[in-house]
BATIVO-577591 format. One record per residue (C-alpha): residue number from 1; x negated, y, z. Coordinates in nm, 2 decimals. Example, Ala and Ser with C-alpha at 12.3 -4.5 7.8 and 13.67 -1.06 7.14 Angstrom:
BATIVO-577591
n, xx, yy, zz
1, -1.23, -0.45, 0.78
2, -1.37, -0.11, 0.71
//
This chain:
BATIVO-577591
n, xx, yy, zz
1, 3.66, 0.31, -2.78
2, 4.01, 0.20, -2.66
3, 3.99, 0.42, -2.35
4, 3.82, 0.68, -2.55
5, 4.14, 0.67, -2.78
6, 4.42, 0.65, -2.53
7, 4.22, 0.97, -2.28
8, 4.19, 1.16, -2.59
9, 4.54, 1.13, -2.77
10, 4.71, 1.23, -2.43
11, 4.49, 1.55, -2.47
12, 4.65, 1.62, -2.77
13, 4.97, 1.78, -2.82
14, 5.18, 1.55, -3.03
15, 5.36, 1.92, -3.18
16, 5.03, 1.97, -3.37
17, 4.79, 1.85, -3.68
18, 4.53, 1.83, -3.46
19, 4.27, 1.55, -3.47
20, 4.00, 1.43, -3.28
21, 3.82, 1.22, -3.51
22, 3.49, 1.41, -3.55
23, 3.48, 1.37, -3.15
24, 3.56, 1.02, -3.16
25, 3.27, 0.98, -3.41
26, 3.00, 1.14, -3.21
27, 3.12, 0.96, -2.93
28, 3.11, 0.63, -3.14
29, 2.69, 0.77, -3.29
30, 2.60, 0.86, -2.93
31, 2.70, 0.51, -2.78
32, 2.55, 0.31, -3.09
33, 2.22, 0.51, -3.02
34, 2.21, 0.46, -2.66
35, 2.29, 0.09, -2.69
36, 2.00, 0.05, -2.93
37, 1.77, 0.19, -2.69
38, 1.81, 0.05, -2.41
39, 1.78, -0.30, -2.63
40, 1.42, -0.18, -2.73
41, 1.36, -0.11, -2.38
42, 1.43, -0.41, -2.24
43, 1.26, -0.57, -2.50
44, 0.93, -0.40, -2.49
45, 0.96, -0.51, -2.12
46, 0.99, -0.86, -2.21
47, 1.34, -0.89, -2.06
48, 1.55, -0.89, -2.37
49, 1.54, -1.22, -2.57
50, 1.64, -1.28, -2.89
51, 1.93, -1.56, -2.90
52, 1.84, -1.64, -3.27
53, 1.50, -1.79, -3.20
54, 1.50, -2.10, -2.98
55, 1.12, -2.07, -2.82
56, 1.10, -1.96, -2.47
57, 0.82, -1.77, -2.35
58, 0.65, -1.94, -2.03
59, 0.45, -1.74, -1.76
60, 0.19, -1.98, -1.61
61, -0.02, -1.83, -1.31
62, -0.24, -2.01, -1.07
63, -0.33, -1.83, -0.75
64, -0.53, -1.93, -0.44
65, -0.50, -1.73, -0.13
66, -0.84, -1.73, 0.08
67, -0.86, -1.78, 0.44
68, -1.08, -1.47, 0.50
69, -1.17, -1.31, 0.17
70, -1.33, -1.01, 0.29
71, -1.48, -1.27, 0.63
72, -1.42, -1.39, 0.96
73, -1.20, -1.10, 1.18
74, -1.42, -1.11, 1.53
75, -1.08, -1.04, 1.69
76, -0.96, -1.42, 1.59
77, -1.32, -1.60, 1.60
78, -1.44, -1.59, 1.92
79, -1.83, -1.69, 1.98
80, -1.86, -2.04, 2.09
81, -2.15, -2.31, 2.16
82, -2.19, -2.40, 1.77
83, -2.25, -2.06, 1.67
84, -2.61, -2.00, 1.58
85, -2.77, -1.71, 1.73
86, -2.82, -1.36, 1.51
87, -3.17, -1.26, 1.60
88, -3.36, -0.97, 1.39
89, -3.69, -0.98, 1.47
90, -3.71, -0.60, 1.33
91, -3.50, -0.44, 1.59
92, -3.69, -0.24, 1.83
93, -3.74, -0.34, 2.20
94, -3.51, -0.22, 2.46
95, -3.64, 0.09, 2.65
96, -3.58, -0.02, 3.04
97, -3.61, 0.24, 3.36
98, -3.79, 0.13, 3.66
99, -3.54, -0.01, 3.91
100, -3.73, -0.02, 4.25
101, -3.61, 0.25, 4.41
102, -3.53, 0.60, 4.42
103, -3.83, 0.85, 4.27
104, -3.74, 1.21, 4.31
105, -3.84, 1.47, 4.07
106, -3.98, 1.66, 4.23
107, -4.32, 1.50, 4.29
108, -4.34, 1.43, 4.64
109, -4.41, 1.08, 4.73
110, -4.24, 1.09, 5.08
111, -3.90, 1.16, 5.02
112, -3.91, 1.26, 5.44
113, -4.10, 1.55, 5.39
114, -3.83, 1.76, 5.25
115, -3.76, 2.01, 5.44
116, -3.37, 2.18, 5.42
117, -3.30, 2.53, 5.50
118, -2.96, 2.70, 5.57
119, -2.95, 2.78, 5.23
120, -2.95, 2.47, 5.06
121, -2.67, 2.34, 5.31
122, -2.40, 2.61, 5.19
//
């Protein structure tokens, strides 16, 4: 309110009967309330302690981190001889394409026979 006094008096013209009283009042209400506030804010956030009472409030929390709470990341566990194998009995067999050589489509069984006109070359 010092500052508030000396900024405002300067204002003034010392000539005058001028006062600024009911502005130093508002100025005094409007700090008061804003002060109050911002106590009752910090202390609904638990940051604001009363220096009358002597009890502390303690926070106690135990936490334990988990190596792999939501499992093993294949990236970083590579398969290795004491892994037990997955085998599902339900999955279906594989379906496997003859491999002993080349069958055209065409149904001929000599593959010789074909005969290739001028047509077929361009």
């Amino acid at each position: 309110m010092t500052t508030f006094d000396a900024a405002a008096a300067t204002l003034v013209p010392s000539e005058t009967r001028w006062s600024y009283e009911h502005e130093r009042r508002l100025v005094r209400e409007g700090m008061d309330e804003l002060a109050k506030l911002h106590v009752n804010t910090l202390q609904v956030q638990g940051l604001y302690l009363s220096t009358s009472e002597a009890k502390m409030p303690i926070d106690f929390s135990a936490h334990w981190l988990l190596p792999h709470p939501f499992g093993r990341d294949s990236r970083y566990d590579p398969v290795s001889a004491s892994d037990a194998p997955a085998f599902k009995p339900t999955a279906s067999p594989m379906k496997l394409k003859a491999t002993d050589g080349y069958k055209p489509r065409s149904g001929l069984q000599d593959p010789s026979a074909m005969v290739f006109y001028d047509k077929m070359m361009q």
